[in-house]
N, C-alpha and C positions, 0 to 999 in steps of 0.2 A: 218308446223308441219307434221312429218311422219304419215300417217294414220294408225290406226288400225282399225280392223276386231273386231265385237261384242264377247264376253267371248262366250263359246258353251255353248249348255241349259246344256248340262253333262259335267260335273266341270275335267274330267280325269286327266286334266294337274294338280289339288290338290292333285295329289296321288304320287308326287315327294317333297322327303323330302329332297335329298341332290343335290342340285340346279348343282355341277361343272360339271357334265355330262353335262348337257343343258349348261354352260359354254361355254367350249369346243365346243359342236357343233353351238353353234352359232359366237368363235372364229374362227372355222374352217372355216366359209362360209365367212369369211372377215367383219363381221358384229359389228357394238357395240349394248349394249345393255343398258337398266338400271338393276340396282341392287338392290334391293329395301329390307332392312334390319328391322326386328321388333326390334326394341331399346327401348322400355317403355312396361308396361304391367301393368294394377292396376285394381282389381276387378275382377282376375281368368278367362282371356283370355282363348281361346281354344287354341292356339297356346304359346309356350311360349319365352320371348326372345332371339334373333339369330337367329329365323326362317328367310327364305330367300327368295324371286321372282325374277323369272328374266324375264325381257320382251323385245321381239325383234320383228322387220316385221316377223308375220304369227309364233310367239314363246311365248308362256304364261310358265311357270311351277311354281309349288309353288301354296301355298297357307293363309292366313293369317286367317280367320274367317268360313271360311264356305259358303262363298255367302255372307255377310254384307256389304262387303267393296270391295269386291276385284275389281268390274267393275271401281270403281273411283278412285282406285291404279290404277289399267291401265291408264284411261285417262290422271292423273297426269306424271305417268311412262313416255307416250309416248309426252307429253310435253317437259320434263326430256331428253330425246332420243333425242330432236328437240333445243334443246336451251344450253345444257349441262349444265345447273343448278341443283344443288342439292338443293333437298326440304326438310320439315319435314313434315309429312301429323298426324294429331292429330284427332283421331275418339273416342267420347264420352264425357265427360268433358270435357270444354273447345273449343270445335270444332268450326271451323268457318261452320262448316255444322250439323247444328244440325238436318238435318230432315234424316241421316246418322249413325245409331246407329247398335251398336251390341246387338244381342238377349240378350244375357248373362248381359249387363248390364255395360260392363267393358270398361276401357280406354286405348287405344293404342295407341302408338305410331312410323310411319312409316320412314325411311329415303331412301330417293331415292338420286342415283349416277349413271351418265354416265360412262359407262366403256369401251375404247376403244380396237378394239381387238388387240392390239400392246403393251397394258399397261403393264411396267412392273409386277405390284402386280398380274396382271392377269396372264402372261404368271409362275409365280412364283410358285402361286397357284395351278397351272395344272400340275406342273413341279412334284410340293410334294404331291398331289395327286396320281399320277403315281409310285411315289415312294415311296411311305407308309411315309412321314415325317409330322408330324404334324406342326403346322403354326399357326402363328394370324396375320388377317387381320386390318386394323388398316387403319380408312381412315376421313376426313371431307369432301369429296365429290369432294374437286378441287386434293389435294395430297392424298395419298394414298400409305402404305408398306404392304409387306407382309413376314416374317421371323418367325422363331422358337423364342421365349422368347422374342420377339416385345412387347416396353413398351409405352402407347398411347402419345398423346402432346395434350396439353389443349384441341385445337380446335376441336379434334375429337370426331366426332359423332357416328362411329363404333368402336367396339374391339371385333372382333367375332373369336375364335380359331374356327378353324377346324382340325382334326385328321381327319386319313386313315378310310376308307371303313370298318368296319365288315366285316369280310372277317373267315366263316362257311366250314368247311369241314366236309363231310357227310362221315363214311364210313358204308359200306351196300349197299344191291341192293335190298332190296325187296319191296313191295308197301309201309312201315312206311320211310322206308329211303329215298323211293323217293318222298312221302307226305312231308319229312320233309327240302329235299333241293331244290323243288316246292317252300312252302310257304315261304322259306328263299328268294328266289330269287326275288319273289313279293313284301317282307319287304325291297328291296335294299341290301341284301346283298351279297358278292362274295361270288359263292357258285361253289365246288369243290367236285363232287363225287366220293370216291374214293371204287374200286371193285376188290381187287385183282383176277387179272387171270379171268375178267370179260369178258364179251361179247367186239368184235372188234369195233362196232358202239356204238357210245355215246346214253347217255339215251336221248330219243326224247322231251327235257322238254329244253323250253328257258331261256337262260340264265345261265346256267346249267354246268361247268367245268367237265370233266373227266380225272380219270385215273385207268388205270390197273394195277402200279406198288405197291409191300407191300407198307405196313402203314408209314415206316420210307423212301425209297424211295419217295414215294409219296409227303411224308411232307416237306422234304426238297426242292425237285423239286418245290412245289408250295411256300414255304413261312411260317412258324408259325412266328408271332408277341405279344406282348401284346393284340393286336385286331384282335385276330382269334378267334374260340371257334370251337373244335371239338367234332362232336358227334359221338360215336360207336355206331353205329345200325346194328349189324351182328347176326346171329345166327351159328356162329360160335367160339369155347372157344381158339383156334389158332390165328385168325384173330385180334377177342377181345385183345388179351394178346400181339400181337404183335403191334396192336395198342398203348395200357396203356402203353407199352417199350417206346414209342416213345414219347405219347404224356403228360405225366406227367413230365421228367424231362424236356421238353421245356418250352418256352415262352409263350403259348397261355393262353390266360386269363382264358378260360372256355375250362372243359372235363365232357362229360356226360357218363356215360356207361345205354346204354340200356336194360332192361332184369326186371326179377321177383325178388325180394328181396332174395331171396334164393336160386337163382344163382348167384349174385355176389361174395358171399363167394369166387366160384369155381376160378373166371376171379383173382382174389386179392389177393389168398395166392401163390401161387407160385412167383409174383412179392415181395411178402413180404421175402418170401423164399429167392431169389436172393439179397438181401440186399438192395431193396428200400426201403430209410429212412420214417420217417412220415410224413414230408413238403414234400414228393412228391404227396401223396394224399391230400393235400389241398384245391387244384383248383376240384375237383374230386367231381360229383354228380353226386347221383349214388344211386337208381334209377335215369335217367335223368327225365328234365323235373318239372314244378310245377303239383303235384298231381291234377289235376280236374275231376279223374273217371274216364276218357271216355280210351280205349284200338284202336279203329278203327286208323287207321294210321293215317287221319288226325286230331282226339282229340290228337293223342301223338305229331304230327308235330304242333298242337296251345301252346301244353304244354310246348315243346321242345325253341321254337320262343320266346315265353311269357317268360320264366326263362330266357334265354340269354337277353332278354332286361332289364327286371325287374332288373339284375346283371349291366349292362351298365350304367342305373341311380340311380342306388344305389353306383358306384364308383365318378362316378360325383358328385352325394351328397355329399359326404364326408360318407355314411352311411356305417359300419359295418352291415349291414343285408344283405341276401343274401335268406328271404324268403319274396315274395310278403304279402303284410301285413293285405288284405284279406284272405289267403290262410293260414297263420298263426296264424288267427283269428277264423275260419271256421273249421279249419281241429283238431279235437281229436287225440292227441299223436302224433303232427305233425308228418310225412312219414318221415321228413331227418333231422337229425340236421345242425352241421356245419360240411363242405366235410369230416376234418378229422379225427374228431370223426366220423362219419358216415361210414368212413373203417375200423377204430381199432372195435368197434361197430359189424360190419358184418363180419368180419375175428375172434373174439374172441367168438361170440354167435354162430355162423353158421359154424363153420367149422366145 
């Protein structure tokens, strides 16, 4: 059996939620690894089904409970590693290790698979990763596919889609903007600061895309998808405007515009003026951000982060909502309605 190295007392590798990065690098180094899938969940897990681990010599990432479980997924894992057997590991109800429980009370269910670094589904994987194309992976642990509209076969244990990367583009340079595509970059997302006519050196923040070219250069050069979301955070009404040109009638899922309630009038009637229609302010939130009070750049960069997620599993759901549901619970005369009444709204009161 390949040995492993005891989990570290600080859990860090739990701060990776989308496992194919740690794929890839332990593809890269000639390595297989397992793959270890949450496929059940009963009783309000902390993690919720499709969460992922993956484990390699001297490679943890992922995380499934918190510390409950995860030393004895590795152990199993690296059995898995050693034998090429796929297992189901059952923690809570049911368990053949009952002295193995979760805080919370609740029953998981784990599937472990050998994945060689040669696999096709793997090399597949990494391929539409790269490429922004979404995929479902689709496996019982001995075969295994992976494709766009992939439909499972009895045997399997996995059916886990994965989409491209959130992928954030910031435009602004000043300490909110650069709070806000900091924390982006920390949340896993591709983050692109864009500054026109900005400084020659890139902003000194890991992780962190730059460009100097306008709004609509920019955009294009990088990419808008369905799974981008752009936020304007300038203090500029030129920069602002030639951004909104750009990034309203694209693809991007999510546009914030940054500023006081009674400046946006100013950034939205001349676009309105040029004959952008009313579905181009749809995607358009504005104030950005879920209201929580705070102004210091990084309360706007949790607020900024927090709304583009809170929007991500609200499409997943199926939900028409598009305001956190504490926060629309909490908040007197909620700050925004929906994007675009919230521009007709600001364009016919404020101007």
């Amino acid at each position: 059996m390949t040995e492993r190295q005891p989990l570290p007392d600080w859990p860090l590798f739990g701060m990776t939620g989308d496992v194919r990065p740690t794929l890839r690098q332990v593809r890269d180094a000639g390595q297989a690894c397992t793959l270890a899938t949450l496929i059940s969940v009963d009783g309000g897990g902390p993690r919720p089904e499709g969460t992922q681990m993956v484990f390699a010599p001297g490679v943890t990432a992922g995380y499934f409970s918190g510390g409950c479980v995860e030393s004895d997924v590795a152990d199993h894992a690296f059995a898995c590693l050693a034998d090429g057997e796929p297992r189901t590991l059952v923690y809570g109800e049911g368990s053949p290790w009952p002295d193995i429980r979760l805080l919370c009370g609740a029953r998981i269910e784990i599937f472990l698979e050998r994945v060689a670094p040669d696999d096709a589904a793997l090399v597949e994987l990494l391929s539409a990763h790269v490429e922004r194309r979404p995929v479902v992976w689709v496996s019982d642990g001995y075969a295994r596919q992976c494709a766009e509209g992939l439909s499972p076969w009895p045997e399997a244990a996995v059916v886990r889609r994965h989409e491209p990367t959130p992928r954030l583009i910031v435009v602004g340079g000043d300490p909110t903007a650069l709070a806000i595509a900091q924390l982006g970059a920390q949340a896993e997302f591709e983050i692109t600061l864009v500054r026109p006519k900005g400084p020659s050196a890139a902003p000194p923040i890991a992780g962190v895309g730059y460009s100097r070219a306008e709004p609509a250069e920019a955009f294009d050069a990088i990419g808008v998808d369905p799974w981008t979301a752009i936020a304007i955070a300038t203090h500029d009404l030129e920069t602002d405007r030639a951004a909104l040109r750009a990034a309203l009638p694209s693809t991007a899922g999510y546009v914030g515009l940054l500023g006081a309630r009674r400046r946006i009038a100013d950034r939205l009637a001349p676009l309105r003026a040029e004959g952008a229609p009313d579905s181009a302010f749809e995607k358009l939130h504005a104030p950005i951000g879920i209201d929580i009070g705070g102004k210091a750049p990084w309360e706007v960069a949790v607020s900024v982060i927090g709304e583009i997620v809170a929007l991500r599993y609200a499409r997943a759901s199926g939900s028409t909502s598009t305001t956190v549901p504490a926060a629309a619970a909490a908040a007197p005369g909620s700050r925004r309605s929906s994007a675009s009444e919230a521009a007709k709204t600001l364009i016919s009161d404020e101007s």
